[in-house]
C-alpha positions in Angstrom: -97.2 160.6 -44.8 -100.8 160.5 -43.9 -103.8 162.8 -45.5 -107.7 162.3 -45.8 -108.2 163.8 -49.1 -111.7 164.0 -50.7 -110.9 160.8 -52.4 -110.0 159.6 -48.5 -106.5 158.2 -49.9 -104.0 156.9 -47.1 -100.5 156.5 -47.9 -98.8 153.1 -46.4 -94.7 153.4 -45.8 -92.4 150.4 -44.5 -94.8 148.7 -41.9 -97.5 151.7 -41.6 -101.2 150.0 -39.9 -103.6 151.0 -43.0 -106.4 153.0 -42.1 -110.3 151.6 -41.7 -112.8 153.2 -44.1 -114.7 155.9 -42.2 -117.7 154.9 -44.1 -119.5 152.9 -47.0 -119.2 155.7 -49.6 -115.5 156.6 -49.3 -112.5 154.4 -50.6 -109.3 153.0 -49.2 -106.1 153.2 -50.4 -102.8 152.1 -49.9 -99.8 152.5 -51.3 -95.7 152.8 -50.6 -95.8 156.5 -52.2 -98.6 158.7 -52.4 -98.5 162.2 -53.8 -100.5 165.0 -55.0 -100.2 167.0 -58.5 -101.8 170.2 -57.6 -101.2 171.7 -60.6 -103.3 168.7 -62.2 -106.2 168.1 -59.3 -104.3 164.8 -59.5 -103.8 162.3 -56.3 -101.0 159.6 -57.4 -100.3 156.4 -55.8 -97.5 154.1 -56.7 -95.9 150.8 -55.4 -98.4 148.4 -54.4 -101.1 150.2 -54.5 -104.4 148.3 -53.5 -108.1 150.2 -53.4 -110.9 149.2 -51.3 -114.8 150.0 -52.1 -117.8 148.4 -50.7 -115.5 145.2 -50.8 -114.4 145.3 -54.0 -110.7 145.4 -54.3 -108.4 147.2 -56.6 -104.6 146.4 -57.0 -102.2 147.8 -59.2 -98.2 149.1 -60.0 -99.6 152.7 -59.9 -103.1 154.6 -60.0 -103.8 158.3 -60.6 -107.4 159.6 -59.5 -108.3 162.8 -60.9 -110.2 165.2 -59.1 -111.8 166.7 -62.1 -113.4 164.5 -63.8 -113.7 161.7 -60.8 -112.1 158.9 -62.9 -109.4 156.5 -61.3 -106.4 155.4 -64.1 -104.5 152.3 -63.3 -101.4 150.6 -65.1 -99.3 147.5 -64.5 -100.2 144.1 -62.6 -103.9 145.4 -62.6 -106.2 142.9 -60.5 -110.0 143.8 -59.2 -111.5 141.2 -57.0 -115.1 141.9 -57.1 -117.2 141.0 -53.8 -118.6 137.6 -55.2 -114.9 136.5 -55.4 -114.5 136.8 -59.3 -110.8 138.4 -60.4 -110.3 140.9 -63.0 -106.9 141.3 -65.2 -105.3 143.8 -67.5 -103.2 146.2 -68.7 -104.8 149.1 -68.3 -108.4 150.2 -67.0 -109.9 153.7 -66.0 -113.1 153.6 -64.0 -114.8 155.6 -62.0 -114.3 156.4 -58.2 -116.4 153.2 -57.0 -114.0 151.2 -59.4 -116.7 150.2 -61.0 -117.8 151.5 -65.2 -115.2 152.3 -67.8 -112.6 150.2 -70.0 -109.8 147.7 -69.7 -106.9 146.7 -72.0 -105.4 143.6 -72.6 -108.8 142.7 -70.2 -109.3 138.9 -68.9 -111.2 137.7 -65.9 -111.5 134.3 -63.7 -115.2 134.4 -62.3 -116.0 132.3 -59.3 -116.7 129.0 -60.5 -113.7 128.6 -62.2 -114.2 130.1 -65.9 -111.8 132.0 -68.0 -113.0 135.0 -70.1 -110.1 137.0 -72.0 -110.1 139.8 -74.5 -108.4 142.6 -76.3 -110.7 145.2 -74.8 -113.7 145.6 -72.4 -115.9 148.3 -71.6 -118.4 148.0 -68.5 -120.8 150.2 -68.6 -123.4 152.2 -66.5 -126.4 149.8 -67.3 -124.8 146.9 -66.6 -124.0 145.9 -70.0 -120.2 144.8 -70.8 -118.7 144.6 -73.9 -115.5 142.8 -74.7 -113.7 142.9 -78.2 -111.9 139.3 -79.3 -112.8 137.5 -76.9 -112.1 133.8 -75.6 -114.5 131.8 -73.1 -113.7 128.4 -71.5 -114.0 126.6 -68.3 -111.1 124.7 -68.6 -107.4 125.7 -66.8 -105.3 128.3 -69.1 -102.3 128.6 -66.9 -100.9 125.1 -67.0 -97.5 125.6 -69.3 -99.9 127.2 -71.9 -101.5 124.2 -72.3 -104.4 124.5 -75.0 -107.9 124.1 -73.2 -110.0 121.4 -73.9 -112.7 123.5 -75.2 -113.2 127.3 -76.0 -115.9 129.9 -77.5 -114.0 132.3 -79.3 -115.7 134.8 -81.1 -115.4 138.5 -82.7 -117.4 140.5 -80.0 -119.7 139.2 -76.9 -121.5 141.3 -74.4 -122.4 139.9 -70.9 -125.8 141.7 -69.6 -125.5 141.9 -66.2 -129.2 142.3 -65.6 -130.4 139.3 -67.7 -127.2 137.2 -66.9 -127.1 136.2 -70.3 -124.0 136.2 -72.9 -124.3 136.5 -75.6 -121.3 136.3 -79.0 -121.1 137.2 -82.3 -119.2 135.5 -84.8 -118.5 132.6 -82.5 -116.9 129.8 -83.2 -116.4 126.4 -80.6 -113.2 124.8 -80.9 -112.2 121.7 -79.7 -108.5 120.9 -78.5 -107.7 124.3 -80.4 -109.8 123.2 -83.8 -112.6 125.0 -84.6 -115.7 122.5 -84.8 -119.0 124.7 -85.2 -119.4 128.2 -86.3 -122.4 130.5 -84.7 -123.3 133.6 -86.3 -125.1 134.2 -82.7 -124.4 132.0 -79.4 -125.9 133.1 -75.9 -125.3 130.9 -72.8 -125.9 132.1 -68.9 -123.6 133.5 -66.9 -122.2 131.3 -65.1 -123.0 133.1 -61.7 -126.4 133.7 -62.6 -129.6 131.2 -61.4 -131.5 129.0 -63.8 -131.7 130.1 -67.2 -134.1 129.2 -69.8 -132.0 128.0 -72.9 -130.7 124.9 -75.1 -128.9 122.4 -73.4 -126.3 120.1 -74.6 -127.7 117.9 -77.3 -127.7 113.9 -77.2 -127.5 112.0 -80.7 -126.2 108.8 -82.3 -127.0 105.8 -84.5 -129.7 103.1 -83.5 -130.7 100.2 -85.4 -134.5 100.9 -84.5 -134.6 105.0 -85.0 -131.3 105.4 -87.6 -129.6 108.7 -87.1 -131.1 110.5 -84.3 -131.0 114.0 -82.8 -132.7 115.3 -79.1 -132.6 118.8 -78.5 -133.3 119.7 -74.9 -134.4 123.3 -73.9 -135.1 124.4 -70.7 -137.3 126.9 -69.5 -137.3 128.6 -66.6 -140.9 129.2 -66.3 -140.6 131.3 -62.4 -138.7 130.9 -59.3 -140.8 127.2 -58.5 -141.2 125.7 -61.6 -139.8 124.3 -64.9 -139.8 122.4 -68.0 -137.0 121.1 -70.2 -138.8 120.5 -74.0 -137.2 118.0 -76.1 -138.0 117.5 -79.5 -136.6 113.8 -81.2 -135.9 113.5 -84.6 -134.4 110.4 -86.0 -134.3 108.7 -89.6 -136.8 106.0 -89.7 -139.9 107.2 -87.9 -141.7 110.6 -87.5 -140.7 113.3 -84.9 -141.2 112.9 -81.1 -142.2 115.6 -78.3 -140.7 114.6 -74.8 -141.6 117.2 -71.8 -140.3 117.2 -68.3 -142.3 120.0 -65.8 -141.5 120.5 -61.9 -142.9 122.4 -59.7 -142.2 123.4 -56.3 -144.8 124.1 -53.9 -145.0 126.0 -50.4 -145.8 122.3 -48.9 -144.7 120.1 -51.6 -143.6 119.5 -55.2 -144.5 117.7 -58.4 -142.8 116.1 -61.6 -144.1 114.9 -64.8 -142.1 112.8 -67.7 -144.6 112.7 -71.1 -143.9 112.5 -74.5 -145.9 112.1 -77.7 -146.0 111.2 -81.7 -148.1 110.3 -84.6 -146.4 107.1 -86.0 -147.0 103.4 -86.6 -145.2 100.7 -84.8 -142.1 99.6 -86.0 -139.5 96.6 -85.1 -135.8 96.5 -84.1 -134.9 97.3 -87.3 -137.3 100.4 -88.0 -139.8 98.9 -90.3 -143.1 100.6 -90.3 -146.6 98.5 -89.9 -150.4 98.6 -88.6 -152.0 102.3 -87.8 -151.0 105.2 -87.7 -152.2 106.6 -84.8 -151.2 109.6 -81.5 -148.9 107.4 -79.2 -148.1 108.5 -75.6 -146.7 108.2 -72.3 -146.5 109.8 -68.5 -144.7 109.7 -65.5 -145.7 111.4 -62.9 -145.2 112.1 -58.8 -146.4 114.1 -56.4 -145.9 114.7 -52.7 -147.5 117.0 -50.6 -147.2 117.7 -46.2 -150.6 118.3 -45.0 -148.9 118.7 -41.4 -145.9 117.5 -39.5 -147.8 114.3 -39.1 -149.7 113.7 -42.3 -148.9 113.9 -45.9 -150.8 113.1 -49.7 -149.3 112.0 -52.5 -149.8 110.4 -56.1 -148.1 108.7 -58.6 -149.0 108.7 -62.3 -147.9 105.7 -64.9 -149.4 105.2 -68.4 -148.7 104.2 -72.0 -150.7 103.8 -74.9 -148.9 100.8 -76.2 -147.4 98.2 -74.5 -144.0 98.7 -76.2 -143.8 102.6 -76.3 -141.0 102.7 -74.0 -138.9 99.8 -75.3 -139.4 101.4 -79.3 -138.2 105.4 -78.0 -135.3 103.6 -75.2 -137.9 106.2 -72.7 -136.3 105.5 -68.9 -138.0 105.8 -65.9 -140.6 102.7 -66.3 -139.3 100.9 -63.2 -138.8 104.0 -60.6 -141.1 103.8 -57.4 -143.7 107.1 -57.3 -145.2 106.9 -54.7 -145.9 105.3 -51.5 -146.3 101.3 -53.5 -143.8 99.7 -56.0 -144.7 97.7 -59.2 -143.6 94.8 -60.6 -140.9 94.5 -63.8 -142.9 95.9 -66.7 -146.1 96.8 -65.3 -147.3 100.4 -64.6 -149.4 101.4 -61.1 -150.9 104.6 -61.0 -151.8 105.5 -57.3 -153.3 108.2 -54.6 -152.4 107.9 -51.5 -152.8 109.3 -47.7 -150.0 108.4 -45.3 -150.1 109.5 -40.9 -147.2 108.7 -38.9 -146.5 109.8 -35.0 -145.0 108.5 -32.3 -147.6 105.8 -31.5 -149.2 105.4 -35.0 -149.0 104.5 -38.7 -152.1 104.8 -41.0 -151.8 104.8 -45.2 -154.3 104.2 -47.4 -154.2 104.0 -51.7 -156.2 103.7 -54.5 -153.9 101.6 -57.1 -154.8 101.0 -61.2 -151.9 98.7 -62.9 -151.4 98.7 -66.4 -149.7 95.1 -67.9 -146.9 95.7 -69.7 -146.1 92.1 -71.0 -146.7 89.8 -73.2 -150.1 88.4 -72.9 -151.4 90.3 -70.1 -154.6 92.1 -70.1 -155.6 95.3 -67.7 -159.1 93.3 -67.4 -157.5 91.3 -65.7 -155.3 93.1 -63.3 -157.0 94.5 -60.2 -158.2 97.9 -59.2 -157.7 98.7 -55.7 -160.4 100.9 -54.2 -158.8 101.0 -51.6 -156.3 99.4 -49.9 -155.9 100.4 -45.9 -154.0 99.9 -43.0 -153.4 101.6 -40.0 -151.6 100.2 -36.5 -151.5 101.7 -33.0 -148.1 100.9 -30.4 -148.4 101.0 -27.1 -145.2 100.7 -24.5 -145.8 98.9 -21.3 -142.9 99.5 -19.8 -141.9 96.1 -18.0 -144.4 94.1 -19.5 -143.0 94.8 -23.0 -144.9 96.2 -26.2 -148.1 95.9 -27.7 -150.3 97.0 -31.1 -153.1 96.7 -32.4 -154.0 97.3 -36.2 -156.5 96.8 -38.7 -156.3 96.3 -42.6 -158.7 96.2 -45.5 -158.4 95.8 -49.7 -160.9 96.1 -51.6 -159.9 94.3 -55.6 -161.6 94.8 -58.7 -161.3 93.4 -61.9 -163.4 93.5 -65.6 -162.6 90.5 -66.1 -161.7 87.8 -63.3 -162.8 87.5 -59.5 -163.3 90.2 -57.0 -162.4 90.0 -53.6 -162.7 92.4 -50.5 -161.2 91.8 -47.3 -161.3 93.0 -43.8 -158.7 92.1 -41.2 -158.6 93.3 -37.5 -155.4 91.8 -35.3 -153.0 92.6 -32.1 -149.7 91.5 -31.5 -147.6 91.8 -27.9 -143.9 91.5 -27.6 -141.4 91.1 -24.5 -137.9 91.1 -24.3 -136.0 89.8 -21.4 -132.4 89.6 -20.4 -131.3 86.5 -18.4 -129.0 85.9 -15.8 -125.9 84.3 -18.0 -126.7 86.6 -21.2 -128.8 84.8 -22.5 -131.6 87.0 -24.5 -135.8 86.0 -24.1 -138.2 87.2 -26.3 -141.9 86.5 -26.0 -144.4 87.2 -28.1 -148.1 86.4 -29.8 -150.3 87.3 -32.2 -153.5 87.0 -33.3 -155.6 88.5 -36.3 -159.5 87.7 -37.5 -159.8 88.2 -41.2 -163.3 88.2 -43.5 -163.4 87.9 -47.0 -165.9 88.5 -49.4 -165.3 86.9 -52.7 -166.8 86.0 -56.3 -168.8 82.8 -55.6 -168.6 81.9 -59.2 -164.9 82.0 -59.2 -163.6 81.1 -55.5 -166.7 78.5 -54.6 -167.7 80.5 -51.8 -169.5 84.0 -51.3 -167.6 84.9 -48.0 -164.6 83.1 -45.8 -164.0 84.0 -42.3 -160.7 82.7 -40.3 -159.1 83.7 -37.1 -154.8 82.9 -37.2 -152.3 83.6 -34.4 -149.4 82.3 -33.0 -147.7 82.3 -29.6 -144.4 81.3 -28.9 -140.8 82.6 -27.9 -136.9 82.9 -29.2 -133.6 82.5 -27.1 -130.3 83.6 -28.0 -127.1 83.7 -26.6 -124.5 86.6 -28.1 -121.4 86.1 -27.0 -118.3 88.5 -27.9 -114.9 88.3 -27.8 -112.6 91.3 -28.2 -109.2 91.1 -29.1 -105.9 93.0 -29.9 -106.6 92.2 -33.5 -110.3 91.2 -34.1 -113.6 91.1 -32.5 -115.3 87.9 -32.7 -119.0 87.8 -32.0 -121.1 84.7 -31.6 -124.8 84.3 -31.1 -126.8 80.8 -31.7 -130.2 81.1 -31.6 -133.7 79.5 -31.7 -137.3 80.3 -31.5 -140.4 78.1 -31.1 -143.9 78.6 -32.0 -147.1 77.3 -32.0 -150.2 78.4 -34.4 -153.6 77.4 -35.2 -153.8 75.1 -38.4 -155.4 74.5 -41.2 -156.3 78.4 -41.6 -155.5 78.5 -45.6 -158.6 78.1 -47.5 -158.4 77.3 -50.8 -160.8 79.6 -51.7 -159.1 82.5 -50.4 -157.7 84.2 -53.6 -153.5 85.2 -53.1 -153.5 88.5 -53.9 -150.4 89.9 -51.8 -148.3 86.4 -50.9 -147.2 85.1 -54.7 -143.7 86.2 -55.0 -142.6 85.0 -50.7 -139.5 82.8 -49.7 -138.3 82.2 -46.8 -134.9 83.4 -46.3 -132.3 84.8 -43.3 -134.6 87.9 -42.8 -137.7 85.6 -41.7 -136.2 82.9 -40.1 -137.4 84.0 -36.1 -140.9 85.2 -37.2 -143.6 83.8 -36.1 -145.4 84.3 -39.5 -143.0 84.6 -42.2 -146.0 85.9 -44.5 -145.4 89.5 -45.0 -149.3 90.2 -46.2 -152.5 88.6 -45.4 -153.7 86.2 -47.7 -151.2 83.4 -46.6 -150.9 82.8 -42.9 -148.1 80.3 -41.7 -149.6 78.9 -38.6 -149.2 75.1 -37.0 -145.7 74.1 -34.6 -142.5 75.2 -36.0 -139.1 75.5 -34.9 -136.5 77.7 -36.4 -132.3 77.6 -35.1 -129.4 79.8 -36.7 -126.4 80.4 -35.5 -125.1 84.4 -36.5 -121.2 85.2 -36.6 -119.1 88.2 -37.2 -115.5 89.0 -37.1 -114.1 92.8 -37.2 -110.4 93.1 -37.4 -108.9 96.1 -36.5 -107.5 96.8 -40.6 -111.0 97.3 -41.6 -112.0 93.7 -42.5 -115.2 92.9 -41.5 -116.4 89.6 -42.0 -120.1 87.8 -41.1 -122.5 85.1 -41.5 -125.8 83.7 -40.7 -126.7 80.3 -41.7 -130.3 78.5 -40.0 -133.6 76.2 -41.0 -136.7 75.9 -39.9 -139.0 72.7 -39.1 -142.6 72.3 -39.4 -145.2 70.1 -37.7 -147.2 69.7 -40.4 -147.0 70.4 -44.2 -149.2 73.4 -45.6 -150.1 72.4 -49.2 -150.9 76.1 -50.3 -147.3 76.8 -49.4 -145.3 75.9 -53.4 -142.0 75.0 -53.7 -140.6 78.8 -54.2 -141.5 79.9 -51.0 -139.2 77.4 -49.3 -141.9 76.2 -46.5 -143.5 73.5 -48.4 -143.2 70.3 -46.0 -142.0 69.8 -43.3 -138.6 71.4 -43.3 -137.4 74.4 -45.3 -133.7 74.4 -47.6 -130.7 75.6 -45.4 -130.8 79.5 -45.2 -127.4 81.1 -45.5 -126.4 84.6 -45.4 -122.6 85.8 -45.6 -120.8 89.2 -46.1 -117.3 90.2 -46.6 -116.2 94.0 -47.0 -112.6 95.6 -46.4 -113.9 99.5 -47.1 -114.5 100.4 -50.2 -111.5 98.2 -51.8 -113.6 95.1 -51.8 -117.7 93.7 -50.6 -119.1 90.3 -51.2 -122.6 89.8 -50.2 -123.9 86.5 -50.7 -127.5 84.7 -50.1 -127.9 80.9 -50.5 -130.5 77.9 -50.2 -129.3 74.8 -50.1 -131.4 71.7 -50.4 -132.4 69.6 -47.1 -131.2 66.7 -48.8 -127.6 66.8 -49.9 -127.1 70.7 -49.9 -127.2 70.8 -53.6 -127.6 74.5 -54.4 -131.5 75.9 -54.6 -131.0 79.3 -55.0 -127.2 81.7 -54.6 -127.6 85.3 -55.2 -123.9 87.1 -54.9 -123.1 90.9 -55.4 -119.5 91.6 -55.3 -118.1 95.4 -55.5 -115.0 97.2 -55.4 -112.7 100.0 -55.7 -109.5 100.5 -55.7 -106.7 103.1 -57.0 -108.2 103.3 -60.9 -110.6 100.5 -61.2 -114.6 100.3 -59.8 -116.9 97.6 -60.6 -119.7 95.7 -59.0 -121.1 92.2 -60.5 -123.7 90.4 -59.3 -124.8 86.4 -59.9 -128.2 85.2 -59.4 -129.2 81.2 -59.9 -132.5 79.6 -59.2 -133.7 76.1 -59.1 -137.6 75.2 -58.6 -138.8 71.7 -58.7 -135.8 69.6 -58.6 -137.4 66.9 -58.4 -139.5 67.5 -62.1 -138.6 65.9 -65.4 -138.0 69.8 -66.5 -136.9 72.4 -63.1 -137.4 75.8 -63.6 -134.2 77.6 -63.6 -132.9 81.1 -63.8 -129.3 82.1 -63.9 -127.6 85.3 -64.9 -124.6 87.7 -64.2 -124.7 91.1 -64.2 -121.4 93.8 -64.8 -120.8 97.2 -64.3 -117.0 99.0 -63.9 -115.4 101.9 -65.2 -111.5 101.8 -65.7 -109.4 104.8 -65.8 -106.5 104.4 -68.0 -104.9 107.5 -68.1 -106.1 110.6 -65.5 -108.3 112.0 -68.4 -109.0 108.9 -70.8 -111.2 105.8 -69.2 -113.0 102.7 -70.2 -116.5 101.8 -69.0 -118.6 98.6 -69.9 -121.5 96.7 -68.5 -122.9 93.4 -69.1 -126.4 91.7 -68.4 -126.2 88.0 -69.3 -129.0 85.6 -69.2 -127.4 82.5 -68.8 -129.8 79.6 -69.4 -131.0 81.9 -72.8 -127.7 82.5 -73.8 -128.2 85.8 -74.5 -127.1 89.3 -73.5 -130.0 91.2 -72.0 -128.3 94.4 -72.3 -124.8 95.3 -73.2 -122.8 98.9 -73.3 -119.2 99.8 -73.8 -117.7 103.0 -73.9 -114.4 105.3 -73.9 -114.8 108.7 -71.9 -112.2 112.0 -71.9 -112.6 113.8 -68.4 -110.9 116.8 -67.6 -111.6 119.8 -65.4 -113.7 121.1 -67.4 -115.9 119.0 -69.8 -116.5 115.2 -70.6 -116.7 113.5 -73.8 -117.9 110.1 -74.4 -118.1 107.5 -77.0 -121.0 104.8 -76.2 -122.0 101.6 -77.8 -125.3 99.6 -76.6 -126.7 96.2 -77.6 -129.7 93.8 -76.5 -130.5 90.8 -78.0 -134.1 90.3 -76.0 -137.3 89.6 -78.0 -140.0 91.0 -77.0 -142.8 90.5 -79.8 -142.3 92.8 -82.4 -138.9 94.1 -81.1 -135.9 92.0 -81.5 -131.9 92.5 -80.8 -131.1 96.0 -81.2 -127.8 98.2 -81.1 -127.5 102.1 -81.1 -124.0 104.3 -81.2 -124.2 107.5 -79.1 -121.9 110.2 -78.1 -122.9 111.7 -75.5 -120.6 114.8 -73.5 -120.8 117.9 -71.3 -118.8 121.1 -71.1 -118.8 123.0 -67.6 -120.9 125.7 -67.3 -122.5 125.4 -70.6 -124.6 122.1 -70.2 -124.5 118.3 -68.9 -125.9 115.1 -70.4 -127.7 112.9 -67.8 -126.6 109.8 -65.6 -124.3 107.5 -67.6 -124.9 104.2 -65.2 -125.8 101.1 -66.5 -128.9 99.5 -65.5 
């Protein structure tokens, strides 16, 4: 039986096609039995009967539809899929024809991200508003063997405003594992379809030796579509309150983000004793980046404090994050604005810098002001005759207290690579570079310094490879010679950009291993290596680089750390060994010219495997053997998470200063993961000293509940 009533209803028997909607506004129905009580205006359907509207879908054991008052009554099995994939139970409903206002009995309802809402009763109605009667809300699986969820709201009455996207409860209380834990007379969260919502996030508190009990209560505000803020006030036993604000913004060519907080206190030591003034204490990070075109961009950075310790005394993160287009060093703050251009020929950049010290005993007089710093380079391909640049640089330093320096550099470099009969690889290159310096007579000796540096020379290298059933061997000694001009160090030439170099694996073909301009390696030199690697076809992937170079004359402004001081440099070794993501060893070595004792060995191991991730790290340096007291660093770093049980894990880290015999940093925890929320248990200790803060320890818990809130990153660094 077939009929297109006014409801359009078409009745499906055995294996009867179901008809297409003729349009948007009518509804689909199908059923094994349909039938019409005349007497009643009444069209009933029975026997999987399924309703179709504007995508939303209808199923039931049997639905009436009266004509009279255009309501729709449905019984048994009821399910309504809505269109953004969200399902609808109960026991009974009656809506109207567009199956959309009216009430439901024995109601509950999985939306689309994977939440449960249940209740006696619900009424949706015209303005968007539903109401539900003894309700429960949780994100967590209810259909496992009755199995208790994790967490629940349960509450007396809620009402989800379709409009807002807000629910709200009354009478709500949280329970945890099936025990109640906090009562709310009123709770509102977003629905978890909606888009940012302003509200309260999940808390962080604990116990620190420094703050004593402490609370942070995050809010967030959703200020407009392209920009917000999350406010969160700190209060904490031993010292007054704290203000922390983080703002984004979005913009049509870029975006911006800002980290400050603020107080009125006095300083205090590791174990929360006040002293000295009482005084506003501050601190901001902030970034910008902005496209001016597809080829140029502007962008800032923003770091300040108003005491050297503010972010050690508050545990504030973010101190050591790059903003912007330079990086700092540990513990000290650069504030920058910079330009960047990059095409397919070019690269210019240019910054203003300001660094604020951070450390013990440093003073901003005495750390320079860049106004600015410049460089910009131009490529050219010659097609058989290789490639060439040229490119010019400038800095300009300032200081309050201490020597000023500007420089000016102007340079070219050409390059060739060959392939010769055999295999055997040619490169040819030079380079040359004028620079001028102006400098602080007073301080340096000399008003001004001119040089011109360069070097011209070439590398050979023979890969050879050797592929296998099982592994692929590959094999390439190489070697490179160079000549430069000497003696182009002057003393009096401040070293502004070159401090912190050593010569490793990644310099040992250039020219000029001297990243930056202030130290130029020039005179004969000869460098050899010899690379290896070894892929078998399991996955195991195995390599090494090992080389040296040799000078023709010693450079006495290259020290000991940089590993070109003489006439020969320490052994260079490189080696890696990974198997996927089951197991990687990275190592980097110096060993000494004479006897290979161990300079420097810097090893990061990493894996994971079936319940267990970790990496580790070990670091060991060695200066000035030869001294009645070397400088030597050595430490081990840890980090690894074991999962005991598929809900219950254990995480730790560890960062050990081994010739202090301290621990820099140390956190343990226990964490409860499920589907739908984490919990975790955290301890933290350091025993550094840095002047008025000693060894501290804090207990936190920290946790997150799906669709309700999160907590931030829990890695250790």
């Amino acid at each position: 039986m077939a009929a297109c009533l006014p409801w359009c209803a078409v009745a499906q028997e055995g294996n009867a096609e179901p008809a297409a909607p003729a349009q948007d506004e009518r509804v689909v129905l199908e059923a094994d039995y349909v039938y019409e009580v005349r007497d009643e205006n009444k069209l009933v359907a029975e026997g999987n009967v399924e309703a179709l509207y504007q995508g939303r879908i209808l199923r039931a054991d049997k639905l009436v539809y009266d004509r009279t008052t255009d309501r729709v009554r449905a019984s048994g099995n009821i399910v309504i899929i809505d269109t953004d994939g969200s399902q609808q139970f109960a026991d009974e409903i009656e809506v109207d024809s567009k199956l959309a206002d009216g009430y439901a009995i024995g109601f509950s309802a999985r939306l689309a991200d994977g939440a449960t809402v249940a209740a006696n009763s619900a009424i949706r109605q015209g303005d968007g508003v539903d109401a539900l009667d003894q309700v429960v809300y949780t994100a967590c699986p209810v259909c496992e063997d009755h199995k208790t969820p994790t967490w629940s709201i349960r509450a007396r009455r809620a009402v989800l405003d379709q409009e807002s996207q807000m629910m709200s409860y009354r009478d709500a209380v949280v329970e945890v594992a099936g025990i109640p834990v906090f009562y709310f007379p009123f709770l509102a969260h977003p629905d978890p379809n909606s888009d940012r919502r302003s509200g309260l996030l999940i808390p962080s508190a604990g116990l620190s030796s420094k703050l004593g009990l402490f609370y942070q209560q995050p809010y967030y505000w959703a200020i407009s579509d392209s920009s917000e803020m999350t406010i969160s006030p700190l209060v904490s036993q031993n010292v007054n309150p704290l203000m922390e604000l983080d703002f984004r913004k979005k913009f049509y060519s870029g975006s911006i983000n800002f980290n400050t907080s603020f107080t009125k206190e006095q300083d205090f030591d590791s174990d929360g004793e006040l002293f000295g003034e009482d005084t506003w204490r501050s601190h901001i990070y902030g970034s910008g980046l902005f496209a001016i075109n597809n080829h140029w961009k502007w962008g800032f950075g923003v770091e300040h404090q108003s005491d050297d310790l503010y972010d050690r005394r508050y545990d504030i993160d973010g101190q050591d994050r790059q903003r912007g287009l330079y990086a700092s060093q540990p513990r000290r703050l650069l504030s920058q604005l910079f330009l960047v251009g990059q095409g397919d020929d070019y690269y210019t950049d240019v910054a203003l810098l300001k660094f604020q010290g951070l450390r013990a005993g440093d003073d901003d007089g005495e750390l320079p002001t860049a106004t600015p710093i410049f460089f910009g380079q131009k490529y050219w391909d010659l097609g058989k005759f290789g490639y060439a640049s040229v490119d010019a640089s400038s800095a300009i330093l300032s200081r309050d207290l201490g020597a000023d320096s500007r420089r000016v550099s102007l340079g070219g470099d050409w390059t060739d690579l060959n392939i010769l009969p055999g295999g055997f690889t040619l490169k040819t290159f030079a380079e040359a570079r004028g620079d001028y310096y102006a400098l602080d007579k007073d301080v340096s000796g000399k008003a001004n310094v001119s040089r011109f540096v360069g070097n011209i020379g070439t590398q050979l290298a023979y890969p050879m490879i050797r592929p296998g059933e099982v592994v692929d061997i590959t094999v390439e000694p190489a070697v490179m010679v160079a000549w430069g001009l000497s003696n182009v160090n002057d003393p009096a030439i401040p070293n502004e950009d070159s401090q912190l170099f050593e010569f490793d694996e990644s310099t040992l073909y250039e020219a000029n291993s001297f990243g930056g301009y202030d130290l130029y390696e020039g005179d004969g030199k000869l460098s050899a290596g010899l690379t290896t690697r070894a892929v078998w076809k399991n996955g195991l992937d195995l390599s090494t680089t090992v080389g040296r170079r040799w000078r023709s004359r010693p450079d006495p402004n290259f020290n000991d750390a940089s590993n070109l001081d003489g006439t020969s440099s320490d052994w260079v070794v490189a080696a890696s060994a990974k198997y996927g993501e089951a197991f990687r060893v990275d190592t980097r070595a110096r060993l000494d010219e004479d006897g290979l004792q161990l300079n420097r060995i810097d090893t990061t191991v990493s894996t994971r495997f079936d319940r267990f991730r970790a990496v580790g790290q070990h670091y060991y340096t060695i200066s000035n053997r030869d001294a009645v007291q070397p400088n030597v660093t050595q430490g081990i770093f840890l980090r690894g998470e074991i999962q005991v049980t598929d809900q219950y894990s254990f995480f730790f880290g560890q960062l050990r200063d081994i010739e202090q015999k301290l621990n820099a940093r140390q956190q343990y925890g226990i964490a409860f993961e499920d589907d739908c929320s984490r919990f975790e248990l955290v301890y933290e200790r350091s025993e550094l000293t840095d002047r008025t803060l000693g060894p501290e320890e804090s207990f936190m818990i920290r946790f997150s509940l799906k669709t309700i809130g999160d907590f931030g990153s829990n890695e250790f660094d």
